[in-house]
PDB file with one MODEL, atoms N, CA, C and O in Angstrom:
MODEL        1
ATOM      1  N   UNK A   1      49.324 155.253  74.599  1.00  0.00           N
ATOM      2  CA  UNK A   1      50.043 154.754  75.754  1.00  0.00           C
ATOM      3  C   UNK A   1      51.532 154.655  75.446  1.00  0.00           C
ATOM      4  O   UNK A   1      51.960 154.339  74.335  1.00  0.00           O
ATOM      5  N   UNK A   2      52.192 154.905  76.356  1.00  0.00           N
ATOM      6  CA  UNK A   2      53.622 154.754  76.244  1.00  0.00           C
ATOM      7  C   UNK A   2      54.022 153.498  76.730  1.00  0.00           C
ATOM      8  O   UNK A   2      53.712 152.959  77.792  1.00  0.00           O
ATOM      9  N   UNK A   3      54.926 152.998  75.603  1.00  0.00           N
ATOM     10  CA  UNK A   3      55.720 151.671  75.231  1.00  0.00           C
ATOM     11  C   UNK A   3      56.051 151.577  76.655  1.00  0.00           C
ATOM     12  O   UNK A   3      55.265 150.797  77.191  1.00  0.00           O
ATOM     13  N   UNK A   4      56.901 152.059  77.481  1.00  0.00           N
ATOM     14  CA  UNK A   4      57.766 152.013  78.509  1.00  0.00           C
ATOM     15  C   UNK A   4      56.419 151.255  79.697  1.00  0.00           C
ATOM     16  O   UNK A   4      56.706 150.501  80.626  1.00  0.00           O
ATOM     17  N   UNK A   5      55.350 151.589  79.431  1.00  0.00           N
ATOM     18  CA  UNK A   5      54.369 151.479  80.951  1.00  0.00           C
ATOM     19  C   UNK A   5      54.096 150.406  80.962  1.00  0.00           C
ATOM     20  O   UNK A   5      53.487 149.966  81.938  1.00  0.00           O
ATOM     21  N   UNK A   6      54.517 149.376  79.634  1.00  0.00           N
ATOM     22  CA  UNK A   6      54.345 147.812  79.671  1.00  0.00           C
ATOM     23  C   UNK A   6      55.101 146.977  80.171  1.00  0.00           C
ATOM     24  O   UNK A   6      56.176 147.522  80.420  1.00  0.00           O
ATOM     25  N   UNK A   7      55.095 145.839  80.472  1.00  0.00           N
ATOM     26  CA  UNK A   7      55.985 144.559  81.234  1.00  0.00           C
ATOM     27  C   UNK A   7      56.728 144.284  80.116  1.00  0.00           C
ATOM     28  O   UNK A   7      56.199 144.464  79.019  1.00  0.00           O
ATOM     29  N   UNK A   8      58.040 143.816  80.197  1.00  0.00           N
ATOM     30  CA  UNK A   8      58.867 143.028  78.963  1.00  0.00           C
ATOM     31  C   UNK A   8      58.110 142.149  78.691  1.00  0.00           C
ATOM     32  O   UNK A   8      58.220 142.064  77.468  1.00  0.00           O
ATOM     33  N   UNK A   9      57.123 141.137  79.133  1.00  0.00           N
ATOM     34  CA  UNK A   9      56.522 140.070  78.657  1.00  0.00           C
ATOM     35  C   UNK A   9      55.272 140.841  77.896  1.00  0.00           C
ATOM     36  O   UNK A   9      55.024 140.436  76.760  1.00  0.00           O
ATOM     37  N   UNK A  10      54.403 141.999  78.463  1.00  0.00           N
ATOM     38  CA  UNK A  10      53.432 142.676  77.401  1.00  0.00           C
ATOM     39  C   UNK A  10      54.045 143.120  76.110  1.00  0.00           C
ATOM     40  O   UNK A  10      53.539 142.747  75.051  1.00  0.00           O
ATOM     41  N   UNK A  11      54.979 143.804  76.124  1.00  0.00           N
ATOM     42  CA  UNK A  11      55.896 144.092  75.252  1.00  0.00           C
ATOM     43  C   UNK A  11      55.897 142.871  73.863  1.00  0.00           C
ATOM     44  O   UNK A  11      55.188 142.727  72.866  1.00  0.00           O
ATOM     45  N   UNK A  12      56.904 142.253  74.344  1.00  0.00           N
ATOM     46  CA  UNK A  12      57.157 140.304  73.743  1.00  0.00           C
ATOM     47  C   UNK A  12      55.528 140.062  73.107  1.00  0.00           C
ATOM     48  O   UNK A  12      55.164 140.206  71.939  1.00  0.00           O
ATOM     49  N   UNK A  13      54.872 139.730  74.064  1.00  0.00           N
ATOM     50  CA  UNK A  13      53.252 139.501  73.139  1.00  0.00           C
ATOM     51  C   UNK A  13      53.000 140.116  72.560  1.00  0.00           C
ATOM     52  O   UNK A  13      53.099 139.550  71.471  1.00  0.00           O
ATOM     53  N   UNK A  14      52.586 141.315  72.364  1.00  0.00           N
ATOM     54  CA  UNK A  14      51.864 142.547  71.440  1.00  0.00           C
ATOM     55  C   UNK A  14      53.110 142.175  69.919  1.00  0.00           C
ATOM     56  O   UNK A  14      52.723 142.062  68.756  1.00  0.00           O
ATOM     57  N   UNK A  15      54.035 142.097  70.207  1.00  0.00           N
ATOM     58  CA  UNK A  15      55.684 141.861  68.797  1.00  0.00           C
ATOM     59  C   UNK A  15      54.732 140.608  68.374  1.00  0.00           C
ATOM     60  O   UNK A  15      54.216 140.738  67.264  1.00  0.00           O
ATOM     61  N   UNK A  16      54.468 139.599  68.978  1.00  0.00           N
ATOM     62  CA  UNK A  16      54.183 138.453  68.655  1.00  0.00           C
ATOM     63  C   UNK A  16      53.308 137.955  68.143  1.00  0.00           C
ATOM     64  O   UNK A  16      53.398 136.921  67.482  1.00  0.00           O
ATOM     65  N   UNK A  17      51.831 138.869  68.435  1.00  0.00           N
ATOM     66  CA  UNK A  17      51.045 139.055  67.752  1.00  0.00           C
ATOM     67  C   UNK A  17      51.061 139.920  66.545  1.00  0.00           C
ATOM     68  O   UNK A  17      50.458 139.389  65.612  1.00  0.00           O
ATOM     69  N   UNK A  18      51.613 141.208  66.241  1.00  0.00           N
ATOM     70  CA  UNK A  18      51.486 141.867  65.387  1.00  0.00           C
ATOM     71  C   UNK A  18      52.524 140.980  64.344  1.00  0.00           C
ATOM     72  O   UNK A  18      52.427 141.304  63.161  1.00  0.00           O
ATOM     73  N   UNK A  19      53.330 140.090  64.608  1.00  0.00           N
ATOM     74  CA  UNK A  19      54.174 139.282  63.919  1.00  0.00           C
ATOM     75  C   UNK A  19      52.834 138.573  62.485  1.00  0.00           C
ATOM     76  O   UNK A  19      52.545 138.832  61.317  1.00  0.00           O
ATOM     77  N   UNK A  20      52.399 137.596  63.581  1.00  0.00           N
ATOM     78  CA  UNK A  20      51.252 137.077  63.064  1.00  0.00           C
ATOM     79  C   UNK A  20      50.034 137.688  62.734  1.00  0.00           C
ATOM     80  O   UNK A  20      49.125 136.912  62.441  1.00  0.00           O
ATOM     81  N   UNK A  21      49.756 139.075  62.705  1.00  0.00           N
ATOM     82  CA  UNK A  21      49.111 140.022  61.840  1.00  0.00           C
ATOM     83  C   UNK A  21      49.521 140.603  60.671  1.00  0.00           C
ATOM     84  O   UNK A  21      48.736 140.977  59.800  1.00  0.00           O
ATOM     85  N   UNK A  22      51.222 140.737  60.584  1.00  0.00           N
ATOM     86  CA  UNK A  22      51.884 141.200  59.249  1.00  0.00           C
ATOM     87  C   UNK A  22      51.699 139.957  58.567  1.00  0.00           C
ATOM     88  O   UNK A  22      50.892 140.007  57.638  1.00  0.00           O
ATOM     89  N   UNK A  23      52.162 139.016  58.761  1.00  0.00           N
ATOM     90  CA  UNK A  23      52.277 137.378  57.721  1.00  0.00           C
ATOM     91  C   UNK A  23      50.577 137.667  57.416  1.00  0.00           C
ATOM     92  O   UNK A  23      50.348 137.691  56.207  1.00  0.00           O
ATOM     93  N   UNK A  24      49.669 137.833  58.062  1.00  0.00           N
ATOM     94  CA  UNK A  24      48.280 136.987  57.645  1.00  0.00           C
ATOM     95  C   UNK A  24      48.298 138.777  56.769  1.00  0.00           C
ATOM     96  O   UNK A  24      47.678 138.736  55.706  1.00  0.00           O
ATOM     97  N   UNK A  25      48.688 139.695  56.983  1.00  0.00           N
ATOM     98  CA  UNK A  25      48.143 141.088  55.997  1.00  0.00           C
ATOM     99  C   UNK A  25      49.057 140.504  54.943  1.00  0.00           C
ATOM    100  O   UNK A  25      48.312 140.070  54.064  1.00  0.00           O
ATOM    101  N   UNK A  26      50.196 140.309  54.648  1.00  0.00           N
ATOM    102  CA  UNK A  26      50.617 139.915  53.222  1.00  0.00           C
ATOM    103  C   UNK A  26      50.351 138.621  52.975  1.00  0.00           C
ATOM    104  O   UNK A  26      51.009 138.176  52.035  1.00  0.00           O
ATOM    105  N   UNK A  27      49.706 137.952  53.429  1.00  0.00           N
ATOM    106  CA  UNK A  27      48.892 136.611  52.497  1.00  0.00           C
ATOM    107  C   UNK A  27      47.595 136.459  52.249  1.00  0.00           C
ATOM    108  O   UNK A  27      46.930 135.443  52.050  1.00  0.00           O
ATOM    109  N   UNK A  28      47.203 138.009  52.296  1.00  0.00           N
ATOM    110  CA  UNK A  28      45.908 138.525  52.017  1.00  0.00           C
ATOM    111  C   UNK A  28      46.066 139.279  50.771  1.00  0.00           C
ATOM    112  O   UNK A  28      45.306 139.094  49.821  1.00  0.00           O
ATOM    113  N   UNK A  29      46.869 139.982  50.748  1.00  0.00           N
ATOM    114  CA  UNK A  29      47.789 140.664  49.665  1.00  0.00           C
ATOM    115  C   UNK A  29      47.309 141.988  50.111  1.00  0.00           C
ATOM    116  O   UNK A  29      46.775 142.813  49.370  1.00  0.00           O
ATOM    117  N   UNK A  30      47.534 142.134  51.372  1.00  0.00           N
ATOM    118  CA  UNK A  30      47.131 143.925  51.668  1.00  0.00           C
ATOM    119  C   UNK A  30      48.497 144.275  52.022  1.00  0.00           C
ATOM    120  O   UNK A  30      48.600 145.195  52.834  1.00  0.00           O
ATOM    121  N   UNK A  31      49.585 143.735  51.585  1.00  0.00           N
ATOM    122  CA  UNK A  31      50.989 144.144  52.136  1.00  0.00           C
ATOM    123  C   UNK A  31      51.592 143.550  50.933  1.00  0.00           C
ATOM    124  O   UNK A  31      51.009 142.697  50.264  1.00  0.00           O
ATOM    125  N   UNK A  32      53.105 144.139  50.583  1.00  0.00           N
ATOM    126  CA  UNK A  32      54.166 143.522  49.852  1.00  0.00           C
ATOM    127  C   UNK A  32      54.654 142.656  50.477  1.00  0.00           C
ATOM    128  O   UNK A  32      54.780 142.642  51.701  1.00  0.00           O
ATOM    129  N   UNK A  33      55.011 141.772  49.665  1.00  0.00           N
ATOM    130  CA  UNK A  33      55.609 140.528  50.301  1.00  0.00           C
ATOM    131  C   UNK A  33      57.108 141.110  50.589  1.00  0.00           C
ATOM    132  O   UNK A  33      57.666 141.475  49.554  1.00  0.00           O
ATOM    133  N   UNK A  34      57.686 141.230  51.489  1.00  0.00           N
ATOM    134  CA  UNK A  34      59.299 141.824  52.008  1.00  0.00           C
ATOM    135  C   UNK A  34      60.586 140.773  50.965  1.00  0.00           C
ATOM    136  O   UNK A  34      61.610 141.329  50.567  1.00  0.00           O
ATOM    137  N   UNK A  35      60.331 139.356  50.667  1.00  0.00           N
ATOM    138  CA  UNK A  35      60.907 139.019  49.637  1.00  0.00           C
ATOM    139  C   UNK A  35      60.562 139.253  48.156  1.00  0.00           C
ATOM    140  O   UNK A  35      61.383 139.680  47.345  1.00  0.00           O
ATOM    141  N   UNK A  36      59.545 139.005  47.921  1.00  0.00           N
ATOM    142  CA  UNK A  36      59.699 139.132  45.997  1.00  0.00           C
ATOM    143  C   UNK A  36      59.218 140.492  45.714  1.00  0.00           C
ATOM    144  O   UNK A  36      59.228 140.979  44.584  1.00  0.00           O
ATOM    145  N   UNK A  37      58.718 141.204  46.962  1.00  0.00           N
ATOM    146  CA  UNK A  37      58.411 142.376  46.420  1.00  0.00           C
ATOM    147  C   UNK A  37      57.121 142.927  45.651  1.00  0.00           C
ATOM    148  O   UNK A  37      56.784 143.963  45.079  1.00  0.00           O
ATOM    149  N   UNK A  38      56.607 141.729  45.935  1.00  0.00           N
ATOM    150  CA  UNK A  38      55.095 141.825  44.987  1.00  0.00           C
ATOM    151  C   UNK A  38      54.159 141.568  46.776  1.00  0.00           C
ATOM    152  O   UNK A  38      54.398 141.519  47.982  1.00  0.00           O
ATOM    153  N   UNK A  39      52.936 141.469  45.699  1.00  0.00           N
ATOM    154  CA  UNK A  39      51.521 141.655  46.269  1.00  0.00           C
ATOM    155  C   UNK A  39      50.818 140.577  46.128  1.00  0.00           C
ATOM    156  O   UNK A  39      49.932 140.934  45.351  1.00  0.00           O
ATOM    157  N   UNK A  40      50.663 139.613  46.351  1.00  0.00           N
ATOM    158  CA  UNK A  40      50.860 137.895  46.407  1.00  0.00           C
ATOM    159  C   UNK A  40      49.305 137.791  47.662  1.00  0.00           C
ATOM    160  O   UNK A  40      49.050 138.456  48.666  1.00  0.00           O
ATOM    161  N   UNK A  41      48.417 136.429  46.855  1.00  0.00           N
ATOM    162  CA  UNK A  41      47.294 136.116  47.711  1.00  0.00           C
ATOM    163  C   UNK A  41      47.730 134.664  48.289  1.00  0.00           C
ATOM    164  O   UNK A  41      48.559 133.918  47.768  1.00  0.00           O
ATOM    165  N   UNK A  42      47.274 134.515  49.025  1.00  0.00           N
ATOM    166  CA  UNK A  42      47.275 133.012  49.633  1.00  0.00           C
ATOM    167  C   UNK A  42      46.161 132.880  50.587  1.00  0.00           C
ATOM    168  O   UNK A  42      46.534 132.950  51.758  1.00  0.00           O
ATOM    169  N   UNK A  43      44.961 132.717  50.422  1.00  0.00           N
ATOM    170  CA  UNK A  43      44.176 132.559  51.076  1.00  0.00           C
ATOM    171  C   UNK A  43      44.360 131.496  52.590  1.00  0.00           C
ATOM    172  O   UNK A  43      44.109 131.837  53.746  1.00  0.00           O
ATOM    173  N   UNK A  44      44.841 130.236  52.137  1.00  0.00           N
ATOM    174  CA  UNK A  44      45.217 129.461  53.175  1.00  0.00           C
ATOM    175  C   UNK A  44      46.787 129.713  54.242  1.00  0.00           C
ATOM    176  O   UNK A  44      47.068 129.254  55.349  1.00  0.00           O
ATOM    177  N   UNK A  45      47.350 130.388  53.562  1.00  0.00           N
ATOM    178  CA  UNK A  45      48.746 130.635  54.496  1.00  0.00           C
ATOM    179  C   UNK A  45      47.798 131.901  55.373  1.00  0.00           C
ATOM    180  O   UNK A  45      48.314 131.904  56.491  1.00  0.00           O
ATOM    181  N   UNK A  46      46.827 132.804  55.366  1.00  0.00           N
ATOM    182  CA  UNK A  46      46.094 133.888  55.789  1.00  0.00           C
ATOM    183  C   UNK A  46      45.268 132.886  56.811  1.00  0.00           C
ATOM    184  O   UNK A  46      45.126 133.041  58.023  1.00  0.00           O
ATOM    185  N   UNK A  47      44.803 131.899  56.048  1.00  0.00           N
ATOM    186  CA  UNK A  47      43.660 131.162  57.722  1.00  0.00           C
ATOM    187  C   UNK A  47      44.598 130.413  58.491  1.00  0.00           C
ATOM    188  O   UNK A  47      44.137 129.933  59.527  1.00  0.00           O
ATOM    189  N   UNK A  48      45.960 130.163  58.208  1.00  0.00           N
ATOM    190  CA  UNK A  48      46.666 129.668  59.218  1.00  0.00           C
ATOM    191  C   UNK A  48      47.036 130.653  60.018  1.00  0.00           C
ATOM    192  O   UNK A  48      47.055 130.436  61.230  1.00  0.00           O
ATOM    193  N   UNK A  49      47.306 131.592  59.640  1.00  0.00           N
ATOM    194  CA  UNK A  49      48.276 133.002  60.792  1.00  0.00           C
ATOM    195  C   UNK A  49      47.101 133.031  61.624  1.00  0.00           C
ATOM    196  O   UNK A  49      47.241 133.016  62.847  1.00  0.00           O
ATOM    197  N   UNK A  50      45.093 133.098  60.698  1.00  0.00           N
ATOM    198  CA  UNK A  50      44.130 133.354  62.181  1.00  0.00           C
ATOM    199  C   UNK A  50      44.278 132.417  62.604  1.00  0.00           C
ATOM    200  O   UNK A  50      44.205 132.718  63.795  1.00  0.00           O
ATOM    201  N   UNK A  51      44.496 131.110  62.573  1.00  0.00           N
ATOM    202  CA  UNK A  51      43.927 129.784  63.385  1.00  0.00           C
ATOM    203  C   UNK A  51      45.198 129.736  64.794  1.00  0.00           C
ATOM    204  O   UNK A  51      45.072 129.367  65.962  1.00  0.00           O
ATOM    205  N   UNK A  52      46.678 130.421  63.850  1.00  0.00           N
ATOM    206  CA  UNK A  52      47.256 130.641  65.375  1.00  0.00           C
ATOM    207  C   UNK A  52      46.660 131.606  65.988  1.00  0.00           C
ATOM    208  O   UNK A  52      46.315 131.142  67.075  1.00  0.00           O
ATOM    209  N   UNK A  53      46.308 132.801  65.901  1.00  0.00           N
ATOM    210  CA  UNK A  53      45.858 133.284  66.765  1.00  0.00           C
ATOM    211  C   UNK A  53      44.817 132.904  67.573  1.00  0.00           C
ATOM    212  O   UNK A  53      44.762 133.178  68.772  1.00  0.00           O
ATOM    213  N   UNK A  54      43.616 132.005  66.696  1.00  0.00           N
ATOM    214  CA  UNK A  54      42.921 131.670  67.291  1.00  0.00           C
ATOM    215  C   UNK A  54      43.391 130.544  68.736  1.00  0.00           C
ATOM    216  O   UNK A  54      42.792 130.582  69.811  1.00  0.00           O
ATOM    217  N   UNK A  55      44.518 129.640  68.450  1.00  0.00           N
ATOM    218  CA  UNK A  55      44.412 128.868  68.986  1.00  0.00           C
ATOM    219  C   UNK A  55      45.334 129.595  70.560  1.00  0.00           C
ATOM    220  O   UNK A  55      45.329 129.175  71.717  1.00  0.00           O
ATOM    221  N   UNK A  56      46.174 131.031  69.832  1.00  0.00           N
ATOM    222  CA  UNK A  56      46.970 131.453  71.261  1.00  0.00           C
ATOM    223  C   UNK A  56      45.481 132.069  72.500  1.00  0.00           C
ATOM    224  O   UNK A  56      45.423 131.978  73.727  1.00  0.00           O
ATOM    225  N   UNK A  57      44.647 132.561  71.677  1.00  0.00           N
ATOM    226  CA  UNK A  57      43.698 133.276  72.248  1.00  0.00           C
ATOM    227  C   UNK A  57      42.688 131.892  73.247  1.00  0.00           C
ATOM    228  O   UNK A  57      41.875 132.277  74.087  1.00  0.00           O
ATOM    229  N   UNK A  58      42.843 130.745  73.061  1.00  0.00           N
ATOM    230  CA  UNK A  58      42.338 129.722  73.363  1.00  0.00           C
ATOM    231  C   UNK A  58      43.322 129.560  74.796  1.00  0.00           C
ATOM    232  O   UNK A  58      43.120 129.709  76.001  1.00  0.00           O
ATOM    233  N   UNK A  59      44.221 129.259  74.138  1.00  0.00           N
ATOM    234  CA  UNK A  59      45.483 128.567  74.819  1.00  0.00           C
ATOM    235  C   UNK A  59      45.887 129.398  75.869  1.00  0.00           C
ATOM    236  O   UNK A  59      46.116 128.876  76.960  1.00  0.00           O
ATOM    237  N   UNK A  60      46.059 131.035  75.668  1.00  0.00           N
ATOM    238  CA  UNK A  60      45.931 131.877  76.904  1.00  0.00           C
ATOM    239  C   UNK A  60      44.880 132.465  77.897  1.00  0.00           C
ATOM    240  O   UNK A  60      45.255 133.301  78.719  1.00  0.00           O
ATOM    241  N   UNK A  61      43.595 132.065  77.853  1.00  0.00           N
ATOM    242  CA  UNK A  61      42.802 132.469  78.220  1.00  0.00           C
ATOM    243  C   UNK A  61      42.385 132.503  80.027  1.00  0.00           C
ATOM    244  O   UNK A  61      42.266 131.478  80.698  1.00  0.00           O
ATOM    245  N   UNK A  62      42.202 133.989  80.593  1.00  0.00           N
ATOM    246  CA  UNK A  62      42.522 134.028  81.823  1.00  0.00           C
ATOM    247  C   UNK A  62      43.508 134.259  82.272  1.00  0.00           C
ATOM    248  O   UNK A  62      43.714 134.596  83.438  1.00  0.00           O
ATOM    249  N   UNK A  63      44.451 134.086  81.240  1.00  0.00           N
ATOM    250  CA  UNK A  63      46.024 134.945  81.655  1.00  0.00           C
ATOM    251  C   UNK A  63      46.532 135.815  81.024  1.00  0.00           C
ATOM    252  O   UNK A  63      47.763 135.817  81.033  1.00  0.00           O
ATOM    253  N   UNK A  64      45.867 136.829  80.279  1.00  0.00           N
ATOM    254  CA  UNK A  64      46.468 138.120  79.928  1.00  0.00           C
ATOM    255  C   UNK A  64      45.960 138.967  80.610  1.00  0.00           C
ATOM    256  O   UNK A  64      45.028 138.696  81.367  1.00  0.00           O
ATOM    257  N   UNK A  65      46.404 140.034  80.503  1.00  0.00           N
ATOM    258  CA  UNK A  65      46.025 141.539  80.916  1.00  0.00           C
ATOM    259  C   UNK A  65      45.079 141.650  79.998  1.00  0.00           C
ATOM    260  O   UNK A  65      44.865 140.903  79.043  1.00  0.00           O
ATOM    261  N   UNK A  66      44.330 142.937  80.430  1.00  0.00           N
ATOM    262  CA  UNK A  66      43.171 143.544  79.506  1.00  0.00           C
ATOM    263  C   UNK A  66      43.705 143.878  78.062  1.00  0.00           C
ATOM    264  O   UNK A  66      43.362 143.561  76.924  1.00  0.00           O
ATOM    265  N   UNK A  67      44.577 144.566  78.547  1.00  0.00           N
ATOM    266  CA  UNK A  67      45.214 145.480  77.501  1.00  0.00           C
ATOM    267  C   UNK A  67      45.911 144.154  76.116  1.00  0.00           C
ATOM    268  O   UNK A  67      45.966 144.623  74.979  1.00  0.00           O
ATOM    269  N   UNK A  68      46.216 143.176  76.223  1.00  0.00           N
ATOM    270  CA  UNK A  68      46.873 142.230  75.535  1.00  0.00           C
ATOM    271  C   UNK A  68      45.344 141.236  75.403  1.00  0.00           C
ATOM    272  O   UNK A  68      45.460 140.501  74.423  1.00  0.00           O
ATOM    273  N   UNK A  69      44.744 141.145  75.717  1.00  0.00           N
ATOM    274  CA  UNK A  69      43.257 140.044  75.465  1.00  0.00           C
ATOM    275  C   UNK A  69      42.662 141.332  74.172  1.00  0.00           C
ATOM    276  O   UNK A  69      42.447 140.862  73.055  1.00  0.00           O
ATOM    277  N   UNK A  70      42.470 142.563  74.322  1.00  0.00           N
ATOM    278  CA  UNK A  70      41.737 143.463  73.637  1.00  0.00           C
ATOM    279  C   UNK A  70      42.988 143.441  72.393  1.00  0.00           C
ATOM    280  O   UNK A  70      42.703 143.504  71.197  1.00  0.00           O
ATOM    281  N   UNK A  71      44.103 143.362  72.802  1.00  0.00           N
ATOM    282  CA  UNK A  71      44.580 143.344  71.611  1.00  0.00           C
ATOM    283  C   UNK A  71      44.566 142.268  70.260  1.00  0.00           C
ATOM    284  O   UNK A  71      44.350 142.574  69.087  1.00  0.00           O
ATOM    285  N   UNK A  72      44.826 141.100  70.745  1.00  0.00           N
ATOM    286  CA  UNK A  72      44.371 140.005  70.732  1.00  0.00           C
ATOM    287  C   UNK A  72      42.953 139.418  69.321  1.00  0.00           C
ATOM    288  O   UNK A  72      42.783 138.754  68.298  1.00  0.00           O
ATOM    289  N   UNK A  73      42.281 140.317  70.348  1.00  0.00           N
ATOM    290  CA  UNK A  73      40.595 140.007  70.209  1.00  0.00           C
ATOM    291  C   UNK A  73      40.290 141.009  68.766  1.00  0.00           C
ATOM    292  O   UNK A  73      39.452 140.755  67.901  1.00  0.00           O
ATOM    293  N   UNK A  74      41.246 142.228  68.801  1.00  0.00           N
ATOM    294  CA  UNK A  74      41.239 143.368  67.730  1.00  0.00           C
ATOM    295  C   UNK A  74      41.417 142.833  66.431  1.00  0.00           C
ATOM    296  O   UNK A  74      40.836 142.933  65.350  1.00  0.00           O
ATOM    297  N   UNK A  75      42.647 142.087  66.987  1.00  0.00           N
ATOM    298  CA  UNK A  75      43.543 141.360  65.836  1.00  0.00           C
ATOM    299  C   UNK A  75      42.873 140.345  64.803  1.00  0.00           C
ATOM    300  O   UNK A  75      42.898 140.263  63.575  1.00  0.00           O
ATOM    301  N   UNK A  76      42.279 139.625  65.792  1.00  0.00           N
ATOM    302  CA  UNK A  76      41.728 138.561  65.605  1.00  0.00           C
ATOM    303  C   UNK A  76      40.538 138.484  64.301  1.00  0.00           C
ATOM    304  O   UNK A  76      40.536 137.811  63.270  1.00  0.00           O
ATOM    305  N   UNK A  77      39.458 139.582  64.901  1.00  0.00           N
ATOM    306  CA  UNK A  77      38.523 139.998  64.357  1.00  0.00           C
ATOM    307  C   UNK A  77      38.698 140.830  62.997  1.00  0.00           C
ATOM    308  O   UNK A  77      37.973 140.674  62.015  1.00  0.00           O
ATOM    309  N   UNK A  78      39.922 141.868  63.092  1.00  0.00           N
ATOM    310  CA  UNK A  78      39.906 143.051  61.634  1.00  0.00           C
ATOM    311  C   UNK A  78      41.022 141.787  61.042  1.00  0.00           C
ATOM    312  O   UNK A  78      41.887 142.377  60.395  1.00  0.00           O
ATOM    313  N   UNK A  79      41.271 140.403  61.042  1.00  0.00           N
ATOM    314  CA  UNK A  79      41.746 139.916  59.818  1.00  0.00           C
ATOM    315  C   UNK A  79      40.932 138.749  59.620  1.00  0.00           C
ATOM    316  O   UNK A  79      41.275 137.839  58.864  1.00  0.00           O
ATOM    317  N   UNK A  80      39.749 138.750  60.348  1.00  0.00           N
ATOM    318  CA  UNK A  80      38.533 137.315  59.832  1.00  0.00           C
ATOM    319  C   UNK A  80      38.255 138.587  58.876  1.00  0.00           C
ATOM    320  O   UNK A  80      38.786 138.444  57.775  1.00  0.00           O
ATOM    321  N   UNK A  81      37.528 139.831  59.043  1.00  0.00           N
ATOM    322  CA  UNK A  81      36.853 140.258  58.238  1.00  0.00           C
ATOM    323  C   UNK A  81      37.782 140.360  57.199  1.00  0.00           C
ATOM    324  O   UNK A  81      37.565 139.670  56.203  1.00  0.00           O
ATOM    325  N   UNK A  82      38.708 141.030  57.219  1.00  0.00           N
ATOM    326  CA  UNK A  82      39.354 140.779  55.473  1.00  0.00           C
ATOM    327  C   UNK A  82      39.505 139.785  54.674  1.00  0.00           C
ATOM    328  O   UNK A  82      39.570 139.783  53.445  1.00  0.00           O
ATOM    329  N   UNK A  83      39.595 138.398  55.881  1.00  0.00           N
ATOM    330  CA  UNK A  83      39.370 137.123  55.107  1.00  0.00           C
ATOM    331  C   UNK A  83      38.396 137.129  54.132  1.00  0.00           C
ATOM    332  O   UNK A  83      38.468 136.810  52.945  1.00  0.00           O
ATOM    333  N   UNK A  84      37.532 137.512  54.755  1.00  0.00           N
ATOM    334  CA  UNK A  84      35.883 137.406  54.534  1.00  0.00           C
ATOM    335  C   UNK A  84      35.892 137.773  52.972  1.00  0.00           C
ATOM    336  O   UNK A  84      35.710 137.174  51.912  1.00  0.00           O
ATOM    337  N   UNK A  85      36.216 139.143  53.414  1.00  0.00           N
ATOM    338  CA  UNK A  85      36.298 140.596  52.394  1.00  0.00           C
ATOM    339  C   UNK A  85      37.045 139.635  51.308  1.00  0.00           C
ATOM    340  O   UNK A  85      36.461 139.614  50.225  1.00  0.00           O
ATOM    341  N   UNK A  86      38.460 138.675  51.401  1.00  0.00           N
ATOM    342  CA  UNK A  86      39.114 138.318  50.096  1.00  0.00           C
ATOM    343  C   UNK A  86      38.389 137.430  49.887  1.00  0.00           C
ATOM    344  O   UNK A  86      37.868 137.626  48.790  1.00  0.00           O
ATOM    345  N   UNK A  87      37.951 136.288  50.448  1.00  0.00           N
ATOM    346  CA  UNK A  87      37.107 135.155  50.085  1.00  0.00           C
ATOM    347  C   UNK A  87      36.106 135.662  48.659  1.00  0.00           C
ATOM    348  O   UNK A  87      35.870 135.025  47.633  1.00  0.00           O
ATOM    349  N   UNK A  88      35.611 137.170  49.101  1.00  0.00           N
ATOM    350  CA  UNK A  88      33.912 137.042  48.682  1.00  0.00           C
ATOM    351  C   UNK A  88      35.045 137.458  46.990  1.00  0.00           C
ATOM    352  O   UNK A  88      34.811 136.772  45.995  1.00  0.00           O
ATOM    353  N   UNK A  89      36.031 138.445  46.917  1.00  0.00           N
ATOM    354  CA  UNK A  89      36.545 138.530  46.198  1.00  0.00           C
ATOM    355  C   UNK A  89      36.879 137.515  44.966  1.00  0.00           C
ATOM    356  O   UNK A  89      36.584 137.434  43.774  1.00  0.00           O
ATOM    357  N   UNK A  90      37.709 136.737  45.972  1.00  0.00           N
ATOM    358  CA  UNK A  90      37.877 135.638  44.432  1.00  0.00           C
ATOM    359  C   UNK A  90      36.316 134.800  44.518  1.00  0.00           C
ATOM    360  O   UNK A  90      36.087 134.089  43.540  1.00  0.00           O
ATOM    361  N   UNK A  91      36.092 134.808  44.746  1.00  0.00           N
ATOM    362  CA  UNK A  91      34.793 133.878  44.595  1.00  0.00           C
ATOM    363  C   UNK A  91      33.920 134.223  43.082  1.00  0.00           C
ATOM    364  O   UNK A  91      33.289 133.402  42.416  1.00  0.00           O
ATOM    365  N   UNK A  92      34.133 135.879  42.755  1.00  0.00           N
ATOM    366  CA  UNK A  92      33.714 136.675  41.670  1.00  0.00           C
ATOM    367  C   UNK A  92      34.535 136.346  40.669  1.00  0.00           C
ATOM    368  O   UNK A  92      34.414 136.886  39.569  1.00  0.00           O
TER     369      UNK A  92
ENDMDL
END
């Protein structure tokens, strides 16, 4: 889909979410951290980025578009499972 066919406010959300998908991918350590440059875990700074999402996905509900709820819901889900995925990790 082309960027342009969205609302400035679809636009703004999708930034806003993928905001809070980069922070929770580098405190998973599936990303460099943009300051030290390393590859850094934080399990709990990672369940805070989901718990905002969880709580925007709460908090907006009935007022997005399809296209921004599916995004949302994408988001939501492929970084519980990596949680998951690091949890079972250090646990070993």
């Amino acid at each position: 889909m082309d960027k342009n066919q969205f609302s400035k406010n679809e636009q703004l959300f999708t930034y806003l979410i993928s905001t809070f998908q980069s922070s929770a991918y580098i405190a998973l350590g599936k990303k460099e951290n943009p300051i030290t440059k390393n590859i850094e875990i934080n399990i709990e700074q990672a369940s805070y980025y989901i718990d905002l999402l969880d709580m925007i996905k709460i908090k907006t509900d009935g007022n997005l578009t399809e296209y921004e709820e599916q995004i949302l819901i994408n988001t939501i889900s492929e970084l519980k499972l990596n949680l998951i995925s690091e949890n079972k990790k250090q646990a070993k």
